[in-house]
mmCIF file of the N, C-alpha and C atoms, coordinates in Angstrom:
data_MODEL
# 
_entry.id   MODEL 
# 
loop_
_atom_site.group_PDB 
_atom_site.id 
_atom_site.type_symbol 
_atom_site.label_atom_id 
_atom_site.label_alt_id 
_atom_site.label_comp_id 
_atom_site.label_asym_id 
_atom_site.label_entity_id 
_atom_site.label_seq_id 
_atom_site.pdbx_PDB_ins_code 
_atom_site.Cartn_x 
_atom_site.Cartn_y 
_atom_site.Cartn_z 
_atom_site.occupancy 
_atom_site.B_iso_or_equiv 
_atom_site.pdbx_formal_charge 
_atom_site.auth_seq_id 
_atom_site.auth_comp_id 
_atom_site.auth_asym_id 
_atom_site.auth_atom_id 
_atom_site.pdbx_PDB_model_num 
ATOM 1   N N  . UNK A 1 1  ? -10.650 -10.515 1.149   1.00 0.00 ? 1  UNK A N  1 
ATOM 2   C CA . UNK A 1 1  ? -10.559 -10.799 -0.261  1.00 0.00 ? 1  UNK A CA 1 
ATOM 3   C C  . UNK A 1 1  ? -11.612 -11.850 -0.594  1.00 0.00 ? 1  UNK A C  1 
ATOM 4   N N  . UNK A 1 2  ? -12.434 -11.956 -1.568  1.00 0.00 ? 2  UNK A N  1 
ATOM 5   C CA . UNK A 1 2  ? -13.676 -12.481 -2.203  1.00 0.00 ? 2  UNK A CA 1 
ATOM 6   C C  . UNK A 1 2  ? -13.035 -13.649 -2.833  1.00 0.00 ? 2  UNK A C  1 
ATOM 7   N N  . UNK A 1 3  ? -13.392 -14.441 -3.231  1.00 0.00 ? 3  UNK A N  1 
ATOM 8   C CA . UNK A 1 3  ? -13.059 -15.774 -3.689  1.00 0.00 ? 3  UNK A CA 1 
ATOM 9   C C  . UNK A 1 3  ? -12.608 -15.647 -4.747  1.00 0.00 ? 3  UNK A C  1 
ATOM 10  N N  . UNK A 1 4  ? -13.761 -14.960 -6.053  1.00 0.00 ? 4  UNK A N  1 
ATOM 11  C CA . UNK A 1 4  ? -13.328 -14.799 -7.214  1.00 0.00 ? 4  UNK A CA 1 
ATOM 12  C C  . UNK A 1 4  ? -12.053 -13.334 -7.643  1.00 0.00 ? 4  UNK A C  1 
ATOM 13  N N  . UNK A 1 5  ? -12.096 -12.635 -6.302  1.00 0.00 ? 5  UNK A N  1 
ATOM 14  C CA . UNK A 1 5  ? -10.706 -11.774 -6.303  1.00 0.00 ? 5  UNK A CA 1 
ATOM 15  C C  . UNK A 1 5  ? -9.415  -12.652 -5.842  1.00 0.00 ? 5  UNK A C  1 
ATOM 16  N N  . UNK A 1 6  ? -9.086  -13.676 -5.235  1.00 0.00 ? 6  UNK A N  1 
ATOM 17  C CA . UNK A 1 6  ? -8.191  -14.754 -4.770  1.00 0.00 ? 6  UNK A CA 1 
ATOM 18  C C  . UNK A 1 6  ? -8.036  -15.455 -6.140  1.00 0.00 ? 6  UNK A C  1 
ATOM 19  N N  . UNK A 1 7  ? -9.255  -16.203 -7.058  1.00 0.00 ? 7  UNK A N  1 
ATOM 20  C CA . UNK A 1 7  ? -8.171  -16.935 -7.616  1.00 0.00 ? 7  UNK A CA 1 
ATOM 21  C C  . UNK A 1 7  ? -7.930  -16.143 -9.268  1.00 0.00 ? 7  UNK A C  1 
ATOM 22  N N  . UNK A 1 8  ? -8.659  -15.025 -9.310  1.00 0.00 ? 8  UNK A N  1 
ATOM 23  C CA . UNK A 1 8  ? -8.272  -13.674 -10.223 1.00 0.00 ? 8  UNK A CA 1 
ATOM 24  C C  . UNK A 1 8  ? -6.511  -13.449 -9.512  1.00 0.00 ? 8  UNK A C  1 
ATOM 25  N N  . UNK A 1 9  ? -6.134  -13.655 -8.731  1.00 0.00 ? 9  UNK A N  1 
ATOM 26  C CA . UNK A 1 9  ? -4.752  -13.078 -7.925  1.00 0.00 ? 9  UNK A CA 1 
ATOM 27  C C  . UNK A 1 9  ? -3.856  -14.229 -8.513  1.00 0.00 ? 9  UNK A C  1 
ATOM 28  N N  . UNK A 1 10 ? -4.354  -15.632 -8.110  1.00 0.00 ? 10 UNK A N  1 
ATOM 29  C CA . UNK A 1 10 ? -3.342  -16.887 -8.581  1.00 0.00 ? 10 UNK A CA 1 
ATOM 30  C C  . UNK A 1 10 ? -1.901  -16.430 -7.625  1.00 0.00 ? 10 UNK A C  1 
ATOM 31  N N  . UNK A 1 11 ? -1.138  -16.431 -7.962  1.00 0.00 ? 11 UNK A N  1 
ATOM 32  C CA . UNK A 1 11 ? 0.305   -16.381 -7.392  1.00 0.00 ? 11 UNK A CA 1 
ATOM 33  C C  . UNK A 1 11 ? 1.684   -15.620 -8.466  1.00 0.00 ? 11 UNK A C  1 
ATOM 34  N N  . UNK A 1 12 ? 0.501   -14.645 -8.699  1.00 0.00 ? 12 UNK A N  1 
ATOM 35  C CA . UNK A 1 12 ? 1.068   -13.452 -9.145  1.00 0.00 ? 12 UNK A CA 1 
ATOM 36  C C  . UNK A 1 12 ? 1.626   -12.232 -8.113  1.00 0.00 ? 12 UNK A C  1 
ATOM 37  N N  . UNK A 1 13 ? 2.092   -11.548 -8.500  1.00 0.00 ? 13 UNK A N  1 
ATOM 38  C CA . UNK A 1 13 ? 3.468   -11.023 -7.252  1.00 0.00 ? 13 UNK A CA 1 
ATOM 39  C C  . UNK A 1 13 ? 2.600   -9.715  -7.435  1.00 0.00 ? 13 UNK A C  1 
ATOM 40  N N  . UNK A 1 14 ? 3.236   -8.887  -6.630  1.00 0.00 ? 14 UNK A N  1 
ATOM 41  C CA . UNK A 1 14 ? 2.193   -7.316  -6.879  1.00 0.00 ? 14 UNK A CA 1 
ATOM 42  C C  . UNK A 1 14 ? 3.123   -6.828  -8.322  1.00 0.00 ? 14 UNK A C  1 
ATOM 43  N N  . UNK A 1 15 ? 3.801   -7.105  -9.162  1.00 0.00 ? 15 UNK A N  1 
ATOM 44  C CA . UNK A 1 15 ? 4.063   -6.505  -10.476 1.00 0.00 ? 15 UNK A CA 1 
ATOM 45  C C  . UNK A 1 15 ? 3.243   -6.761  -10.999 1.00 0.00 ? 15 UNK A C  1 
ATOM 46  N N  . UNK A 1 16 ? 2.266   -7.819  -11.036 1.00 0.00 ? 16 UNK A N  1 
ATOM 47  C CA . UNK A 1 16 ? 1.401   -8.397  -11.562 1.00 0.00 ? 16 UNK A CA 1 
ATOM 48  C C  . UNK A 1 16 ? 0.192   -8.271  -11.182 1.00 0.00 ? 16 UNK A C  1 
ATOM 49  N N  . UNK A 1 17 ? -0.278  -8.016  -10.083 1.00 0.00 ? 17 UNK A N  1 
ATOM 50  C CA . UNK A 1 17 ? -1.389  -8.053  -9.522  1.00 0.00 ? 17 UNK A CA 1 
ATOM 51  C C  . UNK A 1 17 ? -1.502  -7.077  -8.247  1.00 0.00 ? 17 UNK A C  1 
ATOM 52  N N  . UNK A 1 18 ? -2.588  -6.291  -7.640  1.00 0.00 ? 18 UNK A N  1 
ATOM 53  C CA . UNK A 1 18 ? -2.157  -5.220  -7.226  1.00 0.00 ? 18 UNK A CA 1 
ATOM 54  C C  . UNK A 1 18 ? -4.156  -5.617  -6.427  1.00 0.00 ? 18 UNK A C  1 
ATOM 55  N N  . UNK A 1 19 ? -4.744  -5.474  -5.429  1.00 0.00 ? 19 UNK A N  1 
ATOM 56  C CA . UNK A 1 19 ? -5.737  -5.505  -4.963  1.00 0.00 ? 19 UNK A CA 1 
ATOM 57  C C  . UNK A 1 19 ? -6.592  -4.178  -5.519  1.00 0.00 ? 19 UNK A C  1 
ATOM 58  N N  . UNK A 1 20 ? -8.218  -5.012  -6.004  1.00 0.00 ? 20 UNK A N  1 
ATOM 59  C CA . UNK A 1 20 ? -8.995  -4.256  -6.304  1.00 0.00 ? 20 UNK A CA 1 
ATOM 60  C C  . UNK A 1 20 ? -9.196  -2.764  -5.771  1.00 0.00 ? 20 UNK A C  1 
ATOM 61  N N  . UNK A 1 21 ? -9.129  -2.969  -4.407  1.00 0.00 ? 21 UNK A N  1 
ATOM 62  C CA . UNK A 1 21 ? -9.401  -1.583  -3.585  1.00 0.00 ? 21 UNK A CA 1 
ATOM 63  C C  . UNK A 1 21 ? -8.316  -1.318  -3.340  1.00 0.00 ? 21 UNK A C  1 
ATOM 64  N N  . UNK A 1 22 ? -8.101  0.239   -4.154  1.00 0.00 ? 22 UNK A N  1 
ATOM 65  C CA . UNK A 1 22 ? -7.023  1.024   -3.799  1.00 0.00 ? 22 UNK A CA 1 
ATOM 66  C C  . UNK A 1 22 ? -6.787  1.187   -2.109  1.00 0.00 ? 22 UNK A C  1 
ATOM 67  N N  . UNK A 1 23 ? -7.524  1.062   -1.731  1.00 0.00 ? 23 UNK A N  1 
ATOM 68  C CA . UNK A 1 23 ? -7.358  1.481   -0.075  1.00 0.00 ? 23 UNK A CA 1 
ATOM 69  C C  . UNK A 1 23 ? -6.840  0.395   0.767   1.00 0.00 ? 23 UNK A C  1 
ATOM 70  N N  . UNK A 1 24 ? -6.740  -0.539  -0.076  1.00 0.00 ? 24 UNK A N  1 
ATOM 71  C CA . UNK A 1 24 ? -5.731  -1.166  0.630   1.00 0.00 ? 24 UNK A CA 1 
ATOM 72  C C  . UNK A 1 24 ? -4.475  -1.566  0.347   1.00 0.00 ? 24 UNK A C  1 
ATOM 73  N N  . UNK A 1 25 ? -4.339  -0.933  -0.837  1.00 0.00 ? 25 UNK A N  1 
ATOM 74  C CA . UNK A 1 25 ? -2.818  -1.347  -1.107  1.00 0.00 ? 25 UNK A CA 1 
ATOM 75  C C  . UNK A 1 25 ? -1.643  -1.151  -0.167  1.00 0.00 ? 25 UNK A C  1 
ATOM 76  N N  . UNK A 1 26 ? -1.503  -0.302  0.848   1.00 0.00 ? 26 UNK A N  1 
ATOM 77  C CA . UNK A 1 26 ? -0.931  0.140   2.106   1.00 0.00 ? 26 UNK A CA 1 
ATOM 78  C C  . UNK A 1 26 ? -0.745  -0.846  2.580   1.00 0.00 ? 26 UNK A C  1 
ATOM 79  N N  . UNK A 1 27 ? -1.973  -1.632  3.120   1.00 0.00 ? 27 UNK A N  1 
ATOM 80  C CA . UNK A 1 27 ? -1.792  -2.510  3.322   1.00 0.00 ? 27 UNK A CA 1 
ATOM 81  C C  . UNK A 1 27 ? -1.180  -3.913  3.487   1.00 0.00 ? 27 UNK A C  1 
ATOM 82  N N  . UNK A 1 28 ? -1.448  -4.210  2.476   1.00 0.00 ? 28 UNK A N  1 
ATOM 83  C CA . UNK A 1 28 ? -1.585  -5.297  1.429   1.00 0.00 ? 28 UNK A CA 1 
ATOM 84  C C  . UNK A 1 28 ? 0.446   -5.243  1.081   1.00 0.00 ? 28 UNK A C  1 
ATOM 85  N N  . UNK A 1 29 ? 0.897   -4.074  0.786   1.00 0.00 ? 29 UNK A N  1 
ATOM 86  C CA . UNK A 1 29 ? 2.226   -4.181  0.434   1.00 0.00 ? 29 UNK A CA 1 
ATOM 87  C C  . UNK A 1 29 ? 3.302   -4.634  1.689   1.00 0.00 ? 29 UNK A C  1 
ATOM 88  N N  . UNK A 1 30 ? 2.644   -3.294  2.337   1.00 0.00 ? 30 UNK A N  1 
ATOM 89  C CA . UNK A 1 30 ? 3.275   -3.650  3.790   1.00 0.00 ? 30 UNK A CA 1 
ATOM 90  C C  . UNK A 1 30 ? 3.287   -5.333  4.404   1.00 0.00 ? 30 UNK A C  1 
ATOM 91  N N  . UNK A 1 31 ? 1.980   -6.080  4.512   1.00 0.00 ? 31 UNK A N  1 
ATOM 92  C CA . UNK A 1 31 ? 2.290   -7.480  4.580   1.00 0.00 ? 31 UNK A CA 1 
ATOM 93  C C  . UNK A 1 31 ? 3.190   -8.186  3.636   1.00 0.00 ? 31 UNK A C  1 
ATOM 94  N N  . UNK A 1 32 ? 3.517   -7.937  2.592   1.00 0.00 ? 32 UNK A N  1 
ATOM 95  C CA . UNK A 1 32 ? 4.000   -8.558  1.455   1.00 0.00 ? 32 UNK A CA 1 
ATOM 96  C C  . UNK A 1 32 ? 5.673   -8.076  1.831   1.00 0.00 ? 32 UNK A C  1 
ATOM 97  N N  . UNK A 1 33 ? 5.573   -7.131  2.046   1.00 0.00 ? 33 UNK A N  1 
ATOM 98  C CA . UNK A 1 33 ? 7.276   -6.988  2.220   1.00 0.00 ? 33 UNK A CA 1 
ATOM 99  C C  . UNK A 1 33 ? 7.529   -7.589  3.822   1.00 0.00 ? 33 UNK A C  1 
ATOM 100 N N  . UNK A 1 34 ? 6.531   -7.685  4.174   1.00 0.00 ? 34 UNK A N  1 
ATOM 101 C CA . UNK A 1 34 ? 6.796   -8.072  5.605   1.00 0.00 ? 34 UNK A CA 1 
ATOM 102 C C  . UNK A 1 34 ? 7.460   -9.929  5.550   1.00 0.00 ? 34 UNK A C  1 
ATOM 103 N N  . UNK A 1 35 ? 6.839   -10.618 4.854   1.00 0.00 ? 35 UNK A N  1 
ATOM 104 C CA . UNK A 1 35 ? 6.753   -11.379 4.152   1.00 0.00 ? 35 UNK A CA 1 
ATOM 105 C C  . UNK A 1 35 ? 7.689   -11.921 3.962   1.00 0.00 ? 35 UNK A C  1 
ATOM 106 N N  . UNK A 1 36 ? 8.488   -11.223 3.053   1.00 0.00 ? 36 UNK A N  1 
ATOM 107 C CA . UNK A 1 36 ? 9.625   -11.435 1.859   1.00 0.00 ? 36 UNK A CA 1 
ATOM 108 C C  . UNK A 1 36 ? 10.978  -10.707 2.896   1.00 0.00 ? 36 UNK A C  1 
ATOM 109 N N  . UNK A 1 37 ? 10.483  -9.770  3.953   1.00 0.00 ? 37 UNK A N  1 
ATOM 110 C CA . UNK A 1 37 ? 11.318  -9.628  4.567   1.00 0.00 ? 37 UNK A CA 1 
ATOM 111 C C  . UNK A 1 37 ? 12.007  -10.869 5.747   1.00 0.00 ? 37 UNK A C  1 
ATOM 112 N N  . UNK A 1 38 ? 10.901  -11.538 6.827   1.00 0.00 ? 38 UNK A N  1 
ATOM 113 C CA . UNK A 1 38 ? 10.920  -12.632 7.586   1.00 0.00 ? 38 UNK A CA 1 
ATOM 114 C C  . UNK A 1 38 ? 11.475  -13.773 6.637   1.00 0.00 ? 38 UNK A C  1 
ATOM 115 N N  . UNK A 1 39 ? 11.043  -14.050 5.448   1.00 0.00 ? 39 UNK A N  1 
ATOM 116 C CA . UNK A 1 39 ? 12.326  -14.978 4.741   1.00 0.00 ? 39 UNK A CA 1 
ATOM 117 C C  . UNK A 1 39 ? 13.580  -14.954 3.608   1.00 0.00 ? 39 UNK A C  1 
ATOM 118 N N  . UNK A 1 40 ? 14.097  -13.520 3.839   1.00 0.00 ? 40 UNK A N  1 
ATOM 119 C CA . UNK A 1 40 ? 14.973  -13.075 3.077   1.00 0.00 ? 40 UNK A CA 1 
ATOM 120 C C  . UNK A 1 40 ? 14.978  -13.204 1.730   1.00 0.00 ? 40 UNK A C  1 
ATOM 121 N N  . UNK A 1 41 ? 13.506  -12.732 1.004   1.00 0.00 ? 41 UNK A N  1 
ATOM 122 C CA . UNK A 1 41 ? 13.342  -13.026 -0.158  1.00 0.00 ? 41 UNK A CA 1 
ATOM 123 C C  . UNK A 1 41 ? 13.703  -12.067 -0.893  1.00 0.00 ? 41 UNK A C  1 
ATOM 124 N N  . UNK A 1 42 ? 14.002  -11.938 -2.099  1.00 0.00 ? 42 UNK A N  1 
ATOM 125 C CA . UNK A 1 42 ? 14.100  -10.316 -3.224  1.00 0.00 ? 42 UNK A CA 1 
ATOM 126 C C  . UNK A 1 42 ? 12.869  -10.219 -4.077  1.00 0.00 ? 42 UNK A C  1 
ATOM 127 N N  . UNK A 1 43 ? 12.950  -9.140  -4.303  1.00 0.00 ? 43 UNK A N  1 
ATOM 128 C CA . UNK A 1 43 ? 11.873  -8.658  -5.423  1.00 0.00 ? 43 UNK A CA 1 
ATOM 129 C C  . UNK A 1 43 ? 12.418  -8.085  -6.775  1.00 0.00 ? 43 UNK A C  1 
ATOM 130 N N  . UNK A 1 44 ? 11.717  -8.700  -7.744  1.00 0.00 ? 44 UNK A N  1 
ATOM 131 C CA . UNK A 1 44 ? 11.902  -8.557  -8.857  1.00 0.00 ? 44 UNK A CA 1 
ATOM 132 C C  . UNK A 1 44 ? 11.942  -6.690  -9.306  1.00 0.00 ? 44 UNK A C  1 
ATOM 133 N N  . UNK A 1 45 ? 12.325  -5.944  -10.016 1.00 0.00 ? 45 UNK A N  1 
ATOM 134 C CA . UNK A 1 45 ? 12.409  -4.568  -11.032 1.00 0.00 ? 45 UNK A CA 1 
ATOM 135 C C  . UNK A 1 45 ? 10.829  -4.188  -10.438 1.00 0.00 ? 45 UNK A C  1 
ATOM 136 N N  . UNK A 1 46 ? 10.012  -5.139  -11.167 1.00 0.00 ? 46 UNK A N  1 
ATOM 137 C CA . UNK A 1 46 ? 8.742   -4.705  -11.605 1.00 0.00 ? 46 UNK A CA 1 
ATOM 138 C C  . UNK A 1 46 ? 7.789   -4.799  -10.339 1.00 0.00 ? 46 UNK A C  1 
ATOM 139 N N  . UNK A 1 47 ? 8.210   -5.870  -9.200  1.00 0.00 ? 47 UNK A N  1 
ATOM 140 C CA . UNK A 1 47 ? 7.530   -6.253  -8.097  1.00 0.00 ? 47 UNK A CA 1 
ATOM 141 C C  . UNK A 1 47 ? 8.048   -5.058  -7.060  1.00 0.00 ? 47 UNK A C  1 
ATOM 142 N N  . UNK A 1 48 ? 9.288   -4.812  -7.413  1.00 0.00 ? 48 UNK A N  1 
ATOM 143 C CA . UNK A 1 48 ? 9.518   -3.295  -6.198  1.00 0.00 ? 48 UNK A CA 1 
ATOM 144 C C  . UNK A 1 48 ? 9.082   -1.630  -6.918  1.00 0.00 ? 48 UNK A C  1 
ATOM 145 N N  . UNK A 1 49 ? 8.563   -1.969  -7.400  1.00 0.00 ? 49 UNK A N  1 
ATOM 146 C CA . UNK A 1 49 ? 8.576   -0.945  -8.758  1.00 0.00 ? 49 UNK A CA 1 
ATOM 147 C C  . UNK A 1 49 ? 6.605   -0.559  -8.065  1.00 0.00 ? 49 UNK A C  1 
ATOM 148 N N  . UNK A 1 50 ? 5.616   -1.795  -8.201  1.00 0.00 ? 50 UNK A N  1 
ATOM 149 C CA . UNK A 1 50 ? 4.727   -1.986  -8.056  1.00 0.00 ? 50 UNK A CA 1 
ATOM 150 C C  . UNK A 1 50 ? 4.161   -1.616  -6.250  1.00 0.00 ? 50 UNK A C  1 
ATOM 151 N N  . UNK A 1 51 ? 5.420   -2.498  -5.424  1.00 0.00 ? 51 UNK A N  1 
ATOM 152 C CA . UNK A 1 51 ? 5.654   -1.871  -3.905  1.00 0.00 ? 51 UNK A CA 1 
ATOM 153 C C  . UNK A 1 51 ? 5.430   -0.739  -3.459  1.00 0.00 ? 51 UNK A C  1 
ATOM 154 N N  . UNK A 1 52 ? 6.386   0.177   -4.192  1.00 0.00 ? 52 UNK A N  1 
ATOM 155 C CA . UNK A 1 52 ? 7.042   1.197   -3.939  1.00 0.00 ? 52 UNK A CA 1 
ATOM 156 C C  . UNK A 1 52 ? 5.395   2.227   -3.987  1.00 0.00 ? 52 UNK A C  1 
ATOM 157 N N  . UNK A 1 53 ? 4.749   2.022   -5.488  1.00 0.00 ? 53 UNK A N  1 
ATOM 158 C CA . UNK A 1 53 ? 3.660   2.727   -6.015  1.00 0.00 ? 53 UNK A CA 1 
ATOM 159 C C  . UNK A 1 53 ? 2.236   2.658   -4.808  1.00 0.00 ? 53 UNK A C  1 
ATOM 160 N N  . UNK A 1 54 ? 2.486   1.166   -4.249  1.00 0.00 ? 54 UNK A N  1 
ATOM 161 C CA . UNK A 1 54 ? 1.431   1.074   -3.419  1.00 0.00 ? 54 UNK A CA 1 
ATOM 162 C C  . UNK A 1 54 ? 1.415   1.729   -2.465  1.00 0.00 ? 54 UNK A C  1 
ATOM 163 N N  . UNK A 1 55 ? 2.777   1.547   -1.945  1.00 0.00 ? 55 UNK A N  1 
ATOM 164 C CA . UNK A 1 55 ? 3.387   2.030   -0.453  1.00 0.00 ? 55 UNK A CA 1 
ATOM 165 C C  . UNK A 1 55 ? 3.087   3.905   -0.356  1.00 0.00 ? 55 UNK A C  1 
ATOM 166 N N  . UNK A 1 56 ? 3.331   4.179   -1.477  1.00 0.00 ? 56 UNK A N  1 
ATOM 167 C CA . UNK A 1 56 ? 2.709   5.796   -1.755  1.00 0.00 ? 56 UNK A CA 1 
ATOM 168 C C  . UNK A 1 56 ? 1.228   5.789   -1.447  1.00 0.00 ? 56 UNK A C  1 
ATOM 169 N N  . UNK A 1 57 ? 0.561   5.353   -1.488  1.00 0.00 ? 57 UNK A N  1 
ATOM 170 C CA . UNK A 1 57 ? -0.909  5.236   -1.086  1.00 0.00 ? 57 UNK A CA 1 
ATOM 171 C C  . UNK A 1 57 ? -0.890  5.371   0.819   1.00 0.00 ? 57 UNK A C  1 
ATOM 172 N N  . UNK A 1 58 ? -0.062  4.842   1.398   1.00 0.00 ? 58 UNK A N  1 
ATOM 173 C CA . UNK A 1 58 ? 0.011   4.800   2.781   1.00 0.00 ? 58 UNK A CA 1 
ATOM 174 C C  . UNK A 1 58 ? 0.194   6.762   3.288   1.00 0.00 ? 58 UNK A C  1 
ATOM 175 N N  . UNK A 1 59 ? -0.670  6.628   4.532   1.00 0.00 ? 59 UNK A N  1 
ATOM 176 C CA . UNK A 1 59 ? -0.919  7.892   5.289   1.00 0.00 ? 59 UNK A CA 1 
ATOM 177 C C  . UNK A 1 59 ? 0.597   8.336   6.093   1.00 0.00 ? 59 UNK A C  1 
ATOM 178 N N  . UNK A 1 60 ? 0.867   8.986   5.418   1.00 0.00 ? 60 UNK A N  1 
ATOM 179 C CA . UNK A 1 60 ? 2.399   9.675   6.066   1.00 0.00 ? 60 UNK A CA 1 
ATOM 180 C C  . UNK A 1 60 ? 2.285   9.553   7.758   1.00 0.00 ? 60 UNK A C  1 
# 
């Protein structure tokens, strides 16, 4: 991630913010739930909503 894509991101959740390159959203979600999973966090409507959309991008 590029500097001016980091603080374009701020500490906005993926409902909000979603990485430039589609090709990595797979990615990118998967760490994030990984994340929120290791500290028993929840996700908002719009933040699992946003997950879910990325996570469809991932190679079956």
């Amino acid at each position: 991630m590029s500097a001016g894509s980091n603080r374009g991101k701020g500490d906005k959740d993926p409902g909000n913010w979603k990485p430039p390159l589609q090709s990595y959203w797979c990615t990118y979600s998967r760490a994030w739930i990984s994340v929120k999973a290791t500290y028993r966090l929840t996700a908002n409507p719009a933040e699992a909503e946003a997950l879910s959309g990325m996570l469809d991008t991932c190679d079956a």
